[in-house]
C-alpha positions as CSV (number, residue, x, y, z in Angstrom):
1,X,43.7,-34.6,-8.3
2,X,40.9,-33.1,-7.1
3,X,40.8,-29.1,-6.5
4,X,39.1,-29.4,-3.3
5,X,40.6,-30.8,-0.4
6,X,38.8,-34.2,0.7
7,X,36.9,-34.0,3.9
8,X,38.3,-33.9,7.0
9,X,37.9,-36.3,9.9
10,X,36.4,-33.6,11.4
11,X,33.7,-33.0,8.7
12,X,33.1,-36.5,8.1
13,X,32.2,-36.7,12.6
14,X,30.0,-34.2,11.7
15,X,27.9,-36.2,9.1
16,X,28.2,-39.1,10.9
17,X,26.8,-37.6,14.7
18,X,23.9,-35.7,12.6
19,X,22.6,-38.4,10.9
20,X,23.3,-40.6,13.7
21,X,21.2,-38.3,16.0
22,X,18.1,-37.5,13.2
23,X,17.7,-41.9,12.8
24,X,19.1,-43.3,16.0
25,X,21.5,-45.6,14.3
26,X,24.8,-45.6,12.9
27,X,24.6,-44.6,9.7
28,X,28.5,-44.6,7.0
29,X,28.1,-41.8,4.3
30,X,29.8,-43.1,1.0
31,X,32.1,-40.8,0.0
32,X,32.4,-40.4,-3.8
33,X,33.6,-37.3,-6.3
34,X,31.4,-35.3,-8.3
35,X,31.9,-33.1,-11.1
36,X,29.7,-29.7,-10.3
37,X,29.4,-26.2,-12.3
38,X,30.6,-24.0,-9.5
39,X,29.7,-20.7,-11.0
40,X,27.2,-20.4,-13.2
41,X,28.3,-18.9,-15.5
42,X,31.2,-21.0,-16.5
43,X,31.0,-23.8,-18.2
44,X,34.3,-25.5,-16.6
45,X,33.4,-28.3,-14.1
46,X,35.3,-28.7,-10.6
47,X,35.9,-32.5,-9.6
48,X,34.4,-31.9,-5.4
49,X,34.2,-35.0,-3.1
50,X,30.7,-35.9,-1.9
51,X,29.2,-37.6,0.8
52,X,26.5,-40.5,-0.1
53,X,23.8,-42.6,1.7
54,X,20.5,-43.8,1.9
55,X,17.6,-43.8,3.9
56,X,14.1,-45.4,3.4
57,X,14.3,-44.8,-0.4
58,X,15.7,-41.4,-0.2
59,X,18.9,-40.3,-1.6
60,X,21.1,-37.8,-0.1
61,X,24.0,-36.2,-1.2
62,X,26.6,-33.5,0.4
63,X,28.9,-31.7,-1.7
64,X,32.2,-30.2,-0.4
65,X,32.5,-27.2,-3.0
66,X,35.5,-25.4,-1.1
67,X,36.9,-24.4,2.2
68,X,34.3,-24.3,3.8
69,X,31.5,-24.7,1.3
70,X,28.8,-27.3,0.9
71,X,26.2,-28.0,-1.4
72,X,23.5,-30.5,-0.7
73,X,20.4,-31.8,-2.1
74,X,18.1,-35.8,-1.8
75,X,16.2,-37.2,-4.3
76,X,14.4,-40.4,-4.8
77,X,14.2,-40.7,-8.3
78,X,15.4,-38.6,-11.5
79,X,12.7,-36.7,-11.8
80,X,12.4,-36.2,-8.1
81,X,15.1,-34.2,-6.8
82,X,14.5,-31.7,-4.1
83,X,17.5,-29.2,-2.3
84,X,16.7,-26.7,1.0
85,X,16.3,-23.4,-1.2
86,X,19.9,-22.4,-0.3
87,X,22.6,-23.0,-2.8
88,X,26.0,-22.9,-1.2
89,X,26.7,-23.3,3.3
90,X,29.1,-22.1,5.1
91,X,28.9,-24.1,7.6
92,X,28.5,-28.0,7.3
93,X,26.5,-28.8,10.9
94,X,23.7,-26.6,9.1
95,X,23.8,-27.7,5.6
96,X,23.0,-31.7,7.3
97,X,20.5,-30.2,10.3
98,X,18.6,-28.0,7.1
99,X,19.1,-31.2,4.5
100,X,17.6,-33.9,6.9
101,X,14.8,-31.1,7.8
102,X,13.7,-30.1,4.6
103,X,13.4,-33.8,3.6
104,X,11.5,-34.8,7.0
105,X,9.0,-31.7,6.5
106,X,8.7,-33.2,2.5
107,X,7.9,-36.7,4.0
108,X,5.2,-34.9,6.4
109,X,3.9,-33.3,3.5
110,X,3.6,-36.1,1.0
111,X,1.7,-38.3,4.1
112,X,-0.5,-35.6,4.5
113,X,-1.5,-34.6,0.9
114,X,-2.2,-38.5,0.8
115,X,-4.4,-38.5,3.9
């Protein structure tokens, strides 16, 4: 059993209408459980659920690290993994708004620095 709860119904809307606004299509997060270091200084891991998908080769993954906590981070391969410079929200509407940003601005970025 996990020690934090599962997401809600309302928490999973939220995920859903976000990334439903950012591509303009529906888009069904996996859900999934990870096993994350929530203090630092510990060395106990704490099974959290997560919420999964993919878009045009980029991973993203939302972590539900307590009530309410969320840790969040997209990555397209090992060695590529990229997070918004916050560790831990608050609040889950700006943990997916700041997630999908960072990784658009990192898109715009990457195209550019090819140009």
């Amino acid at each position: 059993m996990s020690a934090i709860e599962d997401y809600t119904d309302s928490e999973l809307w939220i995920i859903r209408t976000t990334l439903e606004e950012r591509y303009g299509e529906k888009i069904e997060p996996q859900l999934a459980d990870t096993e994350l270091r929530l203090n630092p200084y510990d060395t106990e891991l704490t099974h959290c659920p997560a919420a999964y998908w993919e878009h045009e080769g980029c991973h993203f993954i939302v972590c539900k690290t307590g009530e309410p906590r969320y840790r969040c981070q997209f990555y397209y391969r090992v060695h590529q993994m990229y997070g918004t410079g916050t560790e831990e929200y608050d609040d889950l509407s700006e943990c997916m708004v700041t997630l999908l940003q960072v990784q658009a601005d990192h898109v715009a970025n990457e195209r550019n620095a090819d140009a």
